[in-house]
C-alpha positions as semicolon CSV with decimal commas, in nm:
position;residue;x (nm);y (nm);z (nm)
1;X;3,098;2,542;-1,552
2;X;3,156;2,432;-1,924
3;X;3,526;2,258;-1,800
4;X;3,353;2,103;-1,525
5;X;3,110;1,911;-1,764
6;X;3,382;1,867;-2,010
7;X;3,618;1,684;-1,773
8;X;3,321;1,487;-1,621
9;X;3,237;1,389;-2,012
10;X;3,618;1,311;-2,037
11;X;3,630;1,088;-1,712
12;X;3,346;0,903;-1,780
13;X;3,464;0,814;-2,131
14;X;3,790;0,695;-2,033
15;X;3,668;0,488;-1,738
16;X;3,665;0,204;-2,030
17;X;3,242;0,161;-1,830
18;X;3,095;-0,036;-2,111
19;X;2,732;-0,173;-2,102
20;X;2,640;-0,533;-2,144
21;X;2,325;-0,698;-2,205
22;X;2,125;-0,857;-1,910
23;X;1,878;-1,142;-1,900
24;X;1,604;-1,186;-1,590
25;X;1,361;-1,527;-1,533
26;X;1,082;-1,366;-1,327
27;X;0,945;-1,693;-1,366
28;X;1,004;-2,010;-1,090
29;X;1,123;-2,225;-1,353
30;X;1,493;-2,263;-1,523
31;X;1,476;-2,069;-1,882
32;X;1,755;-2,097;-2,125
33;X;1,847;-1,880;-2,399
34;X;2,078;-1,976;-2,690
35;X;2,368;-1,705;-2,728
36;X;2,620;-1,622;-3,027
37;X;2,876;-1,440;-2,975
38;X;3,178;-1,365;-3,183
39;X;3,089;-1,712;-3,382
40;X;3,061;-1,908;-3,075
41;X;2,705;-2,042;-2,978
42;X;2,676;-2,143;-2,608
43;X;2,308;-2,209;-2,328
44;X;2,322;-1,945;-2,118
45;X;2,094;-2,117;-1,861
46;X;1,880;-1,916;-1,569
47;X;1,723;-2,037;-1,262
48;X;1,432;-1,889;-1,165
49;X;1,434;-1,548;-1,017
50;X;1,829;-1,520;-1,150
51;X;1,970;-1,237;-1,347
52;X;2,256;-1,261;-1,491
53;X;2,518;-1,025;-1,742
54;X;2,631;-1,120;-2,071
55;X;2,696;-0,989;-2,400
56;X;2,922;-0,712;-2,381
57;X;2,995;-0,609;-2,752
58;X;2,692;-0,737;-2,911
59;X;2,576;-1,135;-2,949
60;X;2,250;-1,299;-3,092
61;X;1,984;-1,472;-2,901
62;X;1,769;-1,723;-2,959
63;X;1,446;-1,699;-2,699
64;X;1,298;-1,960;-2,517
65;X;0,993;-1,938;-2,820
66;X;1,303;-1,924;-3,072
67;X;1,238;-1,582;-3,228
68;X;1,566;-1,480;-3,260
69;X;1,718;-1,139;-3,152
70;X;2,019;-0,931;-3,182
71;X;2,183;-0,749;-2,906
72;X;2,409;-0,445;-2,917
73;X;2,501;-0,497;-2,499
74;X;2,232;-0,259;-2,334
75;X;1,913;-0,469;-2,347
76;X;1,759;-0,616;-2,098
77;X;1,576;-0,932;-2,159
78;X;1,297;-1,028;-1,905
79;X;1,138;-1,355;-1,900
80;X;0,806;-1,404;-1,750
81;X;0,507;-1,646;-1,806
82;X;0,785;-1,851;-1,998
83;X;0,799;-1,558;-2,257
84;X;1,062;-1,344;-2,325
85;X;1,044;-0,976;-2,392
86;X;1,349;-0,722;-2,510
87;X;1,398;-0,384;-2,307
């Protein structure tokens, strides 16, 4: 049983899966969120309802009420009543 789980740990590592960071607007409106990555700075612009993947080996982000956050790539930020909350 012990190989089993050690080959599955093995496989899974290798498969290169990585996690990135994902952003949702719950609200109707278009939210945009300011994102730095690797010294770039670029709008990373969501209609409403749209959820979208970014930041795959970590970024900063500046919220639509401009607190600023930093990502590692498995967040989840969720925008709703035009605020913006980190999961």
């Amino acid at each position: 049983m012990w190989k089993s789980l050690i080959a599955a740990a093995a496989l899974f590592a290798a498969s290169g899966v990585g996690h990135t960071a994902s952003a949702v607007n719950k609200d109707a409106e278009t939210r945009t969120l300011v994102v730095t990555e690797g010294g770039g700075r670029s709008e990373l612009t969501l209609a409403g309802g749209e959820t979208v993947q970014f930041c795959p080996n970590g970024c900063f982000v500046t919220l639509p009420n401009g607190d600023l956050e930093a990502l590692t790539g498995s967040e989840t930020i969720v925008i709703s009543g035009g605020a913006a909350t980190v999961k």
